[in-house]
C-alpha positions, 0 to 999 in steps of 0.5 A: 134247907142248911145242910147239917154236916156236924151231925152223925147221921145227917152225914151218913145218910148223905154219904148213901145217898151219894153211894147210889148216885156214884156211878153216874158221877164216876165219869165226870170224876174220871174226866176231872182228874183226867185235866192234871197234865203230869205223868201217871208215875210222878209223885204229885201232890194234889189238894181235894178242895171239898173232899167229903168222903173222898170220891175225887181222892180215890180217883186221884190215887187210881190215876196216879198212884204215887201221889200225896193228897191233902183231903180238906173239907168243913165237916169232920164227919165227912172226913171221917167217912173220907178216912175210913174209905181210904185207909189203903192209901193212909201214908199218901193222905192228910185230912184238913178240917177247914171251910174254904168259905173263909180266908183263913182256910189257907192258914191251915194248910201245910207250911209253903206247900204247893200242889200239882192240882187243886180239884173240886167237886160238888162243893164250891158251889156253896160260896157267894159269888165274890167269894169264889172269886177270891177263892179262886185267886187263893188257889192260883197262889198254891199251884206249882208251874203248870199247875191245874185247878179243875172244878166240877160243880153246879151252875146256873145259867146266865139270866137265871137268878140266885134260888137258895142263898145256902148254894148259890150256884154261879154261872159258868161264864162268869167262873171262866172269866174270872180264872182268866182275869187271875192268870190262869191259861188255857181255861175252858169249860169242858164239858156242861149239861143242865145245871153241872159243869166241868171248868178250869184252867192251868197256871203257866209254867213247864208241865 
């Protein structure tokens, strides 16, 4: 079933559904943001790919407290939610309304801005496979030396087909070929359970 993310109460009513599973979550988001290698105090700048209503950003701005985040997300109401939960941190914070699944997303980032990390979750999942490939190689582009890409995500496992071509899920190993195919170092699948995995990699320069 397509998922509604221009309704009001379609997006609310994720948005508490999520609330009751977050503190499940909240380990793996801790672990997500934990894989930017830059210390606590820098002023880093940071792209939450799939942003919704912000979960990952809260973490990022816990962790490291000086950091400007640019929350980018397909569905305005999502970041509206993102907005609200978030106000403490408004002058650190840019909302993008853009959808990743096309080319043109980049257009609507910040002129020549370069991030410390691009992190994910729960979002790039919904992309066919060639297109996270070629996302994944836009996201090498905008980070800076040393820079991380980290995505939390849904998978598949190698020999299990495609269920629902609205979420695709691709397979971890293929993922992780891919970033090292781009350039991207050090890439490892972090952790994985059934259907979910923790997955990135560096690009090289000084940390």
């Amino acid at each position: 079933m397509p998922h509604e993310w221009d309704s009001p109460e379609y997006v609310h009513q994720w948005v508490e559904d999520g609330d009751k599973s977050d503190p499940q979550r909240a380990e793996q988001i801790t672990a997500l943001v934990g894989l930017i290698r830059r210390s606590p105090e820098e002023p880093i700048e940071v792209l939450d790919l799939g942003a919704g209503y912000g979960i990952v950003t809260r973490e990022i701005l816990t962790a490291y407290p000086n950091a400007q985040v640019v929350c980018l997300d397909g569905s305005a109401e999502m970041l509206k939610h993102g907005k609200a939960r978030l106000a403490d941190w408004r002058d650190q914070l840019s909302f993008v309304v853009s959808n990743f699944d096309s080319p043109n997303w980049l257009a609507t980032l910040p002129d020549n801005r370069q991030f410390d990390a691009v992190l994910s979750s729960r979002a790039i999942h919904h992309t066919v496979d060639d297109r996270k490939q070629a996302l994944y190689e836009e996201i090498f582009q905008l980070l800076k030396p040393g820079g991380c890409f980290a995505n939390h995500d849904f998978v598949r496992k190698p020999d299990e087909s495609v269920r629902d071509i609205d979420n695709p899920f691709g397979t971890v190993e293929d993922q992780v070929a891919w970033l090292e195919n781009i350039g991207f170092v050090d890439v490892e699948c972090f952790w994985q359970t059934e259907g979910r995995a923790l997955f990135g990699g560096y690009k090289s320069g000084p940390t």
